[in-house]
N, C-alpha and C positions, 0 to 999 in steps of 0.2 A: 880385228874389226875396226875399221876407220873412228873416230871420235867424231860426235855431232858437231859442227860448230855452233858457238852461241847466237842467241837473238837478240837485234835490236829493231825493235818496233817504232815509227813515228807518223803519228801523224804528219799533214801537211802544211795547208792552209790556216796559219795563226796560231801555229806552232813550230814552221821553219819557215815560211813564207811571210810577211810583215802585212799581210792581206790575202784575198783569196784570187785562185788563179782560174775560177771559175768566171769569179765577178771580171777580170784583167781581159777574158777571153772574150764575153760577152761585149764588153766597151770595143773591142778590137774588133769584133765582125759588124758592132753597129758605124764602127769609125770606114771600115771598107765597105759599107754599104751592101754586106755579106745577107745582115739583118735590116728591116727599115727601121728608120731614125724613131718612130713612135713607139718602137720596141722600149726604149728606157724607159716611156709613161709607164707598162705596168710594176717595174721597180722603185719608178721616184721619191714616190710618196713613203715606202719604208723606207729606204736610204736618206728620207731627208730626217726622218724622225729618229733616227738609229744614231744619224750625225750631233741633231739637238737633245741626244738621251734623253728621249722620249719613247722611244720605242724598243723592240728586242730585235735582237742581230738574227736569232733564226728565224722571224717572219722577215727580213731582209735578204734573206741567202735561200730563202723559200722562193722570193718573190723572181731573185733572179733564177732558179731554177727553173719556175712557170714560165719565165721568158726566154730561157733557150730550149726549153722541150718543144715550144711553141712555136717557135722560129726556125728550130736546126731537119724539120722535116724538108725534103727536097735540096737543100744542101749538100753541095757537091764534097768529098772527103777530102781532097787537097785545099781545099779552103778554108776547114778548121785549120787542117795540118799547116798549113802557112800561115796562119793568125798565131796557132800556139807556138809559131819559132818566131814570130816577131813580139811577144810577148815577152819570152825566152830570153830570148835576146837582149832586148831591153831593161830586162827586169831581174837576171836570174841573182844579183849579186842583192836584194831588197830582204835580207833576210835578219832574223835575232841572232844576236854573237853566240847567247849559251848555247842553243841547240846547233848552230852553224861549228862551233869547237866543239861539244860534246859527239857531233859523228865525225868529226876528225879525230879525236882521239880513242873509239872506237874503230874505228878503221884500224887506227896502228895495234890496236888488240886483236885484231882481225875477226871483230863481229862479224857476222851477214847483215847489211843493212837492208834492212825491209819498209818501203815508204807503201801507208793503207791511209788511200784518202777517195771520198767522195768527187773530186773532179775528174772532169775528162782526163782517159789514159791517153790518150794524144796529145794532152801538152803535160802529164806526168813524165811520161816518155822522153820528154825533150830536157823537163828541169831536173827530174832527179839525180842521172848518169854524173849531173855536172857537180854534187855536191857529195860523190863518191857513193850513190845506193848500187845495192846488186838487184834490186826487181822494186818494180814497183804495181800496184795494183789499184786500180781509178774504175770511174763509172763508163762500162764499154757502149754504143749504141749500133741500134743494128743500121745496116748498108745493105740496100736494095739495088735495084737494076740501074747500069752508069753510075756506079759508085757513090749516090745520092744517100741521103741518112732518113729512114723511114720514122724517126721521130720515137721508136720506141727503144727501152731500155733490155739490154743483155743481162742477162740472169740477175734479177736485183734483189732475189732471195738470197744470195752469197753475194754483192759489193755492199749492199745496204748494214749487214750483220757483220763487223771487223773480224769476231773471234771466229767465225766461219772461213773466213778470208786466213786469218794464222794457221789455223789447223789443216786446210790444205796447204801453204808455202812449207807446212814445217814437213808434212807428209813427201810435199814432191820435192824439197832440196835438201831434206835430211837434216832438219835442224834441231836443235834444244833447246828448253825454258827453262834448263837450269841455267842459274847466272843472266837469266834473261835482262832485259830493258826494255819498257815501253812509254813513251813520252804523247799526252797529248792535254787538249784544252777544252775540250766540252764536254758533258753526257753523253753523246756517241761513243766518245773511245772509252767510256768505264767500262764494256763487254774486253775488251783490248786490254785495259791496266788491270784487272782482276786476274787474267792467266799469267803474267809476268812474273818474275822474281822481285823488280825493282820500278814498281811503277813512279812517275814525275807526271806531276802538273803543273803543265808550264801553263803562267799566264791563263788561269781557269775561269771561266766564265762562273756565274753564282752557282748552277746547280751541282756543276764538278767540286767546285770551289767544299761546298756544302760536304757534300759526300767522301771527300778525299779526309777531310777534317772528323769525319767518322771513323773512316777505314784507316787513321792515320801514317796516307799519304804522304808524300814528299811534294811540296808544293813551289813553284821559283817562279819568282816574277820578276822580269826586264822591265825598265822603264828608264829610256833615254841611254845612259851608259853606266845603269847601275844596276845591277843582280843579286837576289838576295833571297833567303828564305823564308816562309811565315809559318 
């Protein structure tokens, strides 16, 4: 009988991306005129507060979620699709060193790298392949007649719940949680770092931060070109 390989789980977005590729995507269809320009009013005002730590990042990353569910209905598919490779493109190298060498040297162990993130799989698709993942699993949307995006969300009882999302990858590519890894930075991925062997909080926001420090986590924080543990 074949041997499972092992898993390595990561998040994405502010856990190997140095920002979210959500937010990257949305600035990029307002910058092509994809979306109209008044599309950023309903983001602004969290984004500016988020900036003057005044406000919270997930009423920020909420707000642009409102503004592309809102926007990407009637949206032709090749139009994200070439926003998220000029994103890609421009952006794919803006990542943290720990997590950007921690899946290189996974890779030479020959983990499965598994990237479980909230953004579009259309521009998952584009970045992860480039930082050596074997699948990755993002928020799908559905496509109506002429290839248009009908604004609603593909199954978001499994992308919204991570450990749903693990327990079919491990099912359909034969994988293991022994020896596992899972790395991420919010409250979302604790459903994620609790099935692991070896969960890491990179860079944890307070609630993670909180909770890891219960569950005594492994917690790492980049800042600038220094790495360190707390």
């Amino acid at each position: 009988m074949k041997k499972k390989q092992r898993l390595a789980i990561f998040d994405v977005d502010g856990t190997i991306f140095r920002s979210s590729l959500l937010i990257q995507v949305v600035n990029k269809l307002i910058e092509v005129e994809a979306f109209p320009k008044e599309a950023r009013q309903i983001f602004a005002r969290e984004e500016e507060r988020w900036l003057d730590r005044e406000g919270d990042y997930q009423e920020y990353i909420d707000a642009v979620v409102h503004t592309f569910l809102k926007h990407l209905k009637g949206v032709y598919y090749g139009v994200l699709a070439d926003a998220a490779e000029d994103v890609v493109n421009e952006q794919w190298k803006h990542t943290y060193r720990y997590t950007r060498d921690l899946l290189k040297e996974l890779k030479k162990k020959d983990y499965y790298l598994l990237a479980v993130s909230h953004s579009p799989k259309t521009v998952l698709d584009k970045f992860c392949p480039r930082l050596g993942f074997d699948k990755a699993y993002g928020t799908m949307y559905e496509i109506g007649p002429q290839d248009c995006f009908t604004g609603n969300v593909v199954d978001p009882h499994l992308i919204y719940n991570k450990s749903n999302i693990i327990h079919r990858a491990i099912e359909k590519e034969g994988l293991s949680l022994a020896n596992s890894i899972g790395v991420g930075d919010t409250e979302s991925d604790i459903p994620m770092l609790e099935l692991v062997a070896r969960p890491i909080c990179f860079n944890p926001n307070m609630k993670l931060y909180r909770y890891a420090k219960l569950k005594k986590w492994k917690v790492v924080v980049e800042r600038k070109d220094v790495v360190y543990e707390l």
